[in-house]
VOLOSE-492335 format. One record per residue (C-alpha): residue number from 1; residue in one letter; x, y, z. Coordinates in nm, 3 decimals, decimal comma. Example, Ala and Ser with C-alpha at 12.3 -4.5 7.8 and 13.67 -1.06 7.14 Angstrom:
BEGIN
{atom 1; 'A'; {1,230; -0,450; 0,780}}
{atom 2; 'S'; {1,367; -0,106; 0,714}}
! end
This chain:
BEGIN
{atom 1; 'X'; {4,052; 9,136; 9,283}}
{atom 2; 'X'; {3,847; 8,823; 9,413}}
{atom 3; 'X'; {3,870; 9,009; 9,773}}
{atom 4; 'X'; {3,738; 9,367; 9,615}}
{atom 5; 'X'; {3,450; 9,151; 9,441}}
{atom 6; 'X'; {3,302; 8,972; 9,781}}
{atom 7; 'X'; {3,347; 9,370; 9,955}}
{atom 8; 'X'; {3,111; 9,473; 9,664}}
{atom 9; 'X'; {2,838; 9,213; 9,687}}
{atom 10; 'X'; {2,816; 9,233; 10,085}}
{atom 11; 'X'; {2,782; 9,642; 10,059}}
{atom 12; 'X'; {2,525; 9,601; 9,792}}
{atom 13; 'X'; {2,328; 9,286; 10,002}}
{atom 14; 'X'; {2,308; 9,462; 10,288}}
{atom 15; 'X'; {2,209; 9,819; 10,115}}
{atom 16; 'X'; {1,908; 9,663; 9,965}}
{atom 17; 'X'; {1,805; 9,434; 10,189}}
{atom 18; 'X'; {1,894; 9,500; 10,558}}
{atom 19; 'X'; {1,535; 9,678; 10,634}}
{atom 20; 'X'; {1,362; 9,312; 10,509}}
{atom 21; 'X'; {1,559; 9,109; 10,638}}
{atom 22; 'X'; {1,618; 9,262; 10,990}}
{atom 23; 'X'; {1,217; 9,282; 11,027}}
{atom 24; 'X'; {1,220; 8,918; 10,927}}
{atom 25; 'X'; {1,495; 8,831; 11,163}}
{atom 26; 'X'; {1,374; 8,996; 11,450}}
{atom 27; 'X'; {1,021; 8,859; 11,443}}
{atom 28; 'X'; {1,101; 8,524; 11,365}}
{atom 29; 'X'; {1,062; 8,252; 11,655}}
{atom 30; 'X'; {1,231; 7,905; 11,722}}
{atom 31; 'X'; {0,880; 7,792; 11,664}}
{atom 32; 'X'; {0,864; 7,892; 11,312}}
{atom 33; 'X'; {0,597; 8,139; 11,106}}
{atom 34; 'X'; {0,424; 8,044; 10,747}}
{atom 35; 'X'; {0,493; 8,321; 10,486}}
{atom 36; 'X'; {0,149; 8,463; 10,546}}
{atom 37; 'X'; {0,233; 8,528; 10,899}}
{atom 38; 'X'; {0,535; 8,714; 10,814}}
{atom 39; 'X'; {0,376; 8,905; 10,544}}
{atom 40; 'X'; {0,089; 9,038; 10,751}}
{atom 41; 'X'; {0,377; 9,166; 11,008}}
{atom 42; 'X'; {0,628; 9,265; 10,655}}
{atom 43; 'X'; {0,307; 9,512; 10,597}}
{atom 44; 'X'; {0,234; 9,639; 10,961}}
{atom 45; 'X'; {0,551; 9,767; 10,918}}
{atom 46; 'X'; {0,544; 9,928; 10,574}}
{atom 47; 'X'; {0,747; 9,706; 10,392}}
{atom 48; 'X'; {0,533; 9,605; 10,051}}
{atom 49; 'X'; {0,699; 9,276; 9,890}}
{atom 50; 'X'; {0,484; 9,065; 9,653}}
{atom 51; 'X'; {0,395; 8,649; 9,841}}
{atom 52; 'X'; {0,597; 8,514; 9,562}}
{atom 53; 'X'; {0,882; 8,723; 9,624}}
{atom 54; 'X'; {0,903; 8,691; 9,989}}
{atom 55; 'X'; {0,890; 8,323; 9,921}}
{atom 56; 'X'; {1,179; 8,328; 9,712}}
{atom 57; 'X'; {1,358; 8,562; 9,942}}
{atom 58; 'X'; {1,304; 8,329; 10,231}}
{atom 59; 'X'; {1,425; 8,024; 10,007}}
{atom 60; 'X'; {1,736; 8,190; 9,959}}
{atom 61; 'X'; {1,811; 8,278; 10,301}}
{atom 62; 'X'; {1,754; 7,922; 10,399}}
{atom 63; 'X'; {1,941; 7,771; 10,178}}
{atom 64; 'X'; {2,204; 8,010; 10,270}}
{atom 65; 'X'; {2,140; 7,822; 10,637}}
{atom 66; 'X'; {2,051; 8,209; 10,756}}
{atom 67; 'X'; {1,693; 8,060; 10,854}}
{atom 68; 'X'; {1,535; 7,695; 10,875}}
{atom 69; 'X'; {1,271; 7,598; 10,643}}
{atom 70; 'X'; {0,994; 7,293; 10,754}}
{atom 71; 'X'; {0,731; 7,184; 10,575}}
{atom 72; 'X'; {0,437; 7,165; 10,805}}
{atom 73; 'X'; {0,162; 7,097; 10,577}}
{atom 74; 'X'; {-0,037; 7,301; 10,446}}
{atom 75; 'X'; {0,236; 7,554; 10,465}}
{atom 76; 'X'; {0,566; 7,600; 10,495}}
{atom 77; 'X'; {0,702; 7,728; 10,750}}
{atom 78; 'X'; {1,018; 7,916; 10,856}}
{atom 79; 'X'; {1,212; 7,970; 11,191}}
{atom 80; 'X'; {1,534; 8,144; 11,353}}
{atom 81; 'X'; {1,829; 7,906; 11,371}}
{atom 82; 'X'; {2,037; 7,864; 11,684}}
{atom 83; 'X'; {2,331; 8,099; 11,472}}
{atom 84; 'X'; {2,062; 8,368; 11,425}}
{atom 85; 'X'; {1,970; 8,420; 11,814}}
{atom 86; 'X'; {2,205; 8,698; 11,789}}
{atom 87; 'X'; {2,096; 9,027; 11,636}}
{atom 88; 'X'; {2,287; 9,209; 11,326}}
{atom 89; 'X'; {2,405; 9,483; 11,584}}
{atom 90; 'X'; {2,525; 9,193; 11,815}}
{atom 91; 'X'; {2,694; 9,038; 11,451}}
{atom 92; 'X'; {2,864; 9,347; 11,334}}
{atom 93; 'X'; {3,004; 9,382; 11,692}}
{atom 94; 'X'; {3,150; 9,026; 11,719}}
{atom 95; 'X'; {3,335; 9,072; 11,373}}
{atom 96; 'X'; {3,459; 9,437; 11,450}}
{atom 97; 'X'; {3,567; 9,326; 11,819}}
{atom 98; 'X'; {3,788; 9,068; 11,647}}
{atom 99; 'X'; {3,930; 9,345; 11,404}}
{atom 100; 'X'; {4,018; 9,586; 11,687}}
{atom 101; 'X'; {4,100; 9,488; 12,072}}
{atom 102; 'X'; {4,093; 9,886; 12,203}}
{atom 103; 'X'; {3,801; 10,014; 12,274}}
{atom 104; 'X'; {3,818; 10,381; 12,130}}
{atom 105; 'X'; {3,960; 10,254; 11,800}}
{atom 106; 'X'; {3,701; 9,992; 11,812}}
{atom 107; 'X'; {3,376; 10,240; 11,847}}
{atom 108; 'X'; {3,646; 10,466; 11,541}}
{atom 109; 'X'; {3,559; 10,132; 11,365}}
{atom 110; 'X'; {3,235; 10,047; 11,465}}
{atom 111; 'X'; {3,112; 10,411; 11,388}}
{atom 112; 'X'; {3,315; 10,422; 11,044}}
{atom 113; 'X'; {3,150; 10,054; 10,903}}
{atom 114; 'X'; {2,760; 10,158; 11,018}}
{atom 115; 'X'; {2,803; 10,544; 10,888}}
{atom 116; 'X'; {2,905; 10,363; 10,506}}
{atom 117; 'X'; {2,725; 10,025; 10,531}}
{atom 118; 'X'; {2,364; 10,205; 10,642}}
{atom 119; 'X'; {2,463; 10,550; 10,464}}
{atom 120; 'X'; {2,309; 10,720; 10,765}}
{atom 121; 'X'; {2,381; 10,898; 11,116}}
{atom 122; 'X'; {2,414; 10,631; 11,376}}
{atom 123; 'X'; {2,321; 10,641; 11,712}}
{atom 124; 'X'; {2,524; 10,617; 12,027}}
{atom 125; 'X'; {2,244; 10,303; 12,095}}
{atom 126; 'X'; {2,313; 10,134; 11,813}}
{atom 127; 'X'; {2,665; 10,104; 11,948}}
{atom 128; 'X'; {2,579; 9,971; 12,225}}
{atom 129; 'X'; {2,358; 9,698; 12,111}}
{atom 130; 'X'; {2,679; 9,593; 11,934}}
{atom 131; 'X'; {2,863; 9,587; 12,244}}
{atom 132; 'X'; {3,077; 9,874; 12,179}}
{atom 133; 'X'; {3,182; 10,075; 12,485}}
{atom 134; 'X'; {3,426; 10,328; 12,352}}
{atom 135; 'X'; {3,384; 10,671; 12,283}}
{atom 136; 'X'; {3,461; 10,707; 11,882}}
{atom 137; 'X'; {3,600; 11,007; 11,710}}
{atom 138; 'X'; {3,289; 11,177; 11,557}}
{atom 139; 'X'; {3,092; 11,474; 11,540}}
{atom 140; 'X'; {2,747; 11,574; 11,612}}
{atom 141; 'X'; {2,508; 11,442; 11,369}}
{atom 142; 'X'; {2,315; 11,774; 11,238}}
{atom 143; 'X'; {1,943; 11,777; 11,296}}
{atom 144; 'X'; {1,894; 11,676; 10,937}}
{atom 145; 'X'; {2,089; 11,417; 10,974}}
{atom 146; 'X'; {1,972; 11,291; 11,301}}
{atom 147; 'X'; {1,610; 11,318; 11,171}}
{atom 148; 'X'; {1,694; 11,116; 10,855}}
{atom 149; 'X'; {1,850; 10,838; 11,099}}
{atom 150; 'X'; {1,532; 10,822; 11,309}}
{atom 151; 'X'; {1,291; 10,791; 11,052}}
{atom 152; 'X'; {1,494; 10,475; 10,900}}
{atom 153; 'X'; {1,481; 10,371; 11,217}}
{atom 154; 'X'; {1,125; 10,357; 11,313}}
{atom 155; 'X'; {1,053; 10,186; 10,991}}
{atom 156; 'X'; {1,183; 9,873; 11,180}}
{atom 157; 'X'; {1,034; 9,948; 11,487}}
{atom 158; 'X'; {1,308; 10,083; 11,698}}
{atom 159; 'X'; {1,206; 10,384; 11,868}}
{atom 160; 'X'; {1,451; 10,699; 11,921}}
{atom 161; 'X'; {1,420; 10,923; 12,232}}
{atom 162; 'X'; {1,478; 11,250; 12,182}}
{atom 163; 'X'; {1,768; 11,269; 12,412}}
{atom 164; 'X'; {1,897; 10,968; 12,200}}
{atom 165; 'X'; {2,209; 11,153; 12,012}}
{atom 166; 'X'; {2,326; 11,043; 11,673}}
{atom 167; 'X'; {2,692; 11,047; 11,535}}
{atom 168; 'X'; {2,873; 11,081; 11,238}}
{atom 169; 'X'; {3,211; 10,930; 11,239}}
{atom 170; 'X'; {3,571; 11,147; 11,132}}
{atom 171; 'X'; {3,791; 10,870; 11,084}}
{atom 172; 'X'; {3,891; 10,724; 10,738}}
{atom 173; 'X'; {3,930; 10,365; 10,769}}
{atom 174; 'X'; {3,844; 10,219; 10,430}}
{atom 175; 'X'; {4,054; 9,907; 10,433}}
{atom 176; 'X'; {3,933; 9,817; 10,760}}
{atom 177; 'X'; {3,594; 9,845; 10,656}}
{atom 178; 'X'; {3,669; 9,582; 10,354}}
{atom 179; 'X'; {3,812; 9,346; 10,592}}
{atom 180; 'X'; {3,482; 9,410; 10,837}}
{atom 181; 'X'; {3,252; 9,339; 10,492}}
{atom 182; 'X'; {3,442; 9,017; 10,365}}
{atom 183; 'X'; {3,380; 8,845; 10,733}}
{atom 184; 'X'; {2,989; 8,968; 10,736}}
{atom 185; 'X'; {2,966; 8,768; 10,394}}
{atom 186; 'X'; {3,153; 8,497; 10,519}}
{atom 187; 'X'; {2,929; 8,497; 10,830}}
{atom 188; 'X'; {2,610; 8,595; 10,715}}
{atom 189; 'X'; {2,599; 8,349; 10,381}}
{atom 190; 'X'; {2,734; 8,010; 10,462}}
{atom 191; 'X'; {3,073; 8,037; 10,327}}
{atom 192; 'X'; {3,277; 7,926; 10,590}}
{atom 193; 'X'; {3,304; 7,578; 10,489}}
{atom 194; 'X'; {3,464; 7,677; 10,168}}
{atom 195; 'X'; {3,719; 7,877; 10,343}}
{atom 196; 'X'; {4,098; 7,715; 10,377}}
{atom 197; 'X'; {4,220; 7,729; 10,791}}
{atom 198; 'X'; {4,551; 7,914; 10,651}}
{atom 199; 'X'; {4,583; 8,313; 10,524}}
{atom 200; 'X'; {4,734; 8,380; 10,215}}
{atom 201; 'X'; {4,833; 8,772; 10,168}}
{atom 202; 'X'; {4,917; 8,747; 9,799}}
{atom 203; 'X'; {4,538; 8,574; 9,708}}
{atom 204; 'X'; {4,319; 8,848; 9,931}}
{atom 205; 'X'; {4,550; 9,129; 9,818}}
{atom 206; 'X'; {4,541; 9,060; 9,414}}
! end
C-alpha cells in the first residue's frame, strides 16, 4: 500500500508543479538569484504565483536539498546545487536507463512514463534530451495533439520546429511506470537517506 501511496504523491507533485519548478530550475545559477529576480523571470514567462508563495515554494524545495538557500543580506537568495546541474529530461532518463538496458524497450518506457506523467504528446526531442536513442512503439501524435504539446511547451520556453514530430506511445506498461515514479520521489525529494541498502518484495508489494 505504502508503495501505491509514494506513486500517488510523485504523479500529483509533478502534475502541479513541473511548469514552476522546471522554469525555476532552469534559470537558476550556481551564483544564486533573490526571489524578486526569479519572480520578474516566473512572470516573463506567464507563470503568476503570489511573493509569499514563491517564497514558501522555494523553502520547501530547499529544505528538500532540491536547491540551496543563503542569506545574503538584504535578501535571500537561492541557487542550483551540484545534484541539480542535470535537467528533469536528463533525470527521468538516468532512472528509466536503470529500469530498462535495451534501447527500444527503453524509448517503449521512456515514451509510456512522459505520455502519463505530462498527460500530453511528447516529442521525439524530448527523448533525446533524456538520452534515449531507441525508436519506441507509438503512433503519430494527431495535429491536435501535437498542437496541445507545443503550446505547453513554449510556456517554458522551449521552442518546437515544425518539422519537430510528436508521439504518443502504444505500449501499456503501468507497473513499470510505478517503479519509474517511486525512484523520481526518492531522487527528486531527499529520501534516500531514509532508504535501507537491501529490497524487500513483500514491504513494496503490500
Amino acid at each position: 500500500m505504502f508503495y501505491y501511496q509514494i506513486c500517488y504523491h510523485v504523479n500529483r507533485m509533478f502534475e502541479t508543479d513541473k511548469t514552476l519548478m522546471s522554469v525555476i530550475l532552469e534559470n537558476l545559477t550556481e551564483d544564486g538569484m533573490s526571489i524578486s529576480a526569479l519572480s520578474r523571470i516566473l512572470s516573463g514567462k506567464g507563470i503568476k504565483i503570489h511573493r509569499l508563495e514563491l517564497s514558501g515554494y522555494l523553502k520547501a524545495l530547499s529544505d528538500m536539498g532540491v536547491i540551496r538557500e543563503r542569506d545574503i543580506k538584504p535578501a535571500k537568495v537561492f541557487s542550483i546545487t551540484q545534484v541539480q546541474k542535470k535537467t528533469l529530461y536528463q533525470k527521468m532518463g538516468d532512472i528509466i536507463s536503470r529500469e530498462e538496458s535495451d534501447e527500444d524497450k527503453r524509448a517503449n518506457l521512456a515514451l509510456y512514463v512522459m505520455n502519463r506523467l505530462f498527460r500530453r504528446a511528447i516529442f521525439e526531442k524530448e527523448l533525446r534530451m533524456a538520452g534515449i536513442t531507441g525508436t519506441p512503439n507509438s503512433r503519430k501524435a494527431n495535429d491536435k495533439e501535437r498542437d496541445e504539446a507545443a503550446k505547453v511547451l513554449s510556456k517554458v520556453g522551449m521552442k518546437i520546429q515544425a518539422s519537430d514530430e510528436a508521439l504518443v506511445s502504444n505500449a501499456n506498461l503501468v507497473q513499470a511506470y510505478n517503479r519509474v515514479l517511486a525512484a523520481m520521489l526518492v531522487e527528486l525529494s531527499g529520501l534516500k537517506p531514509y532508504l535501507s541498502d537491501t529490497k524487500q518484495k513483500t514491504l513494496i508489494e503490500d
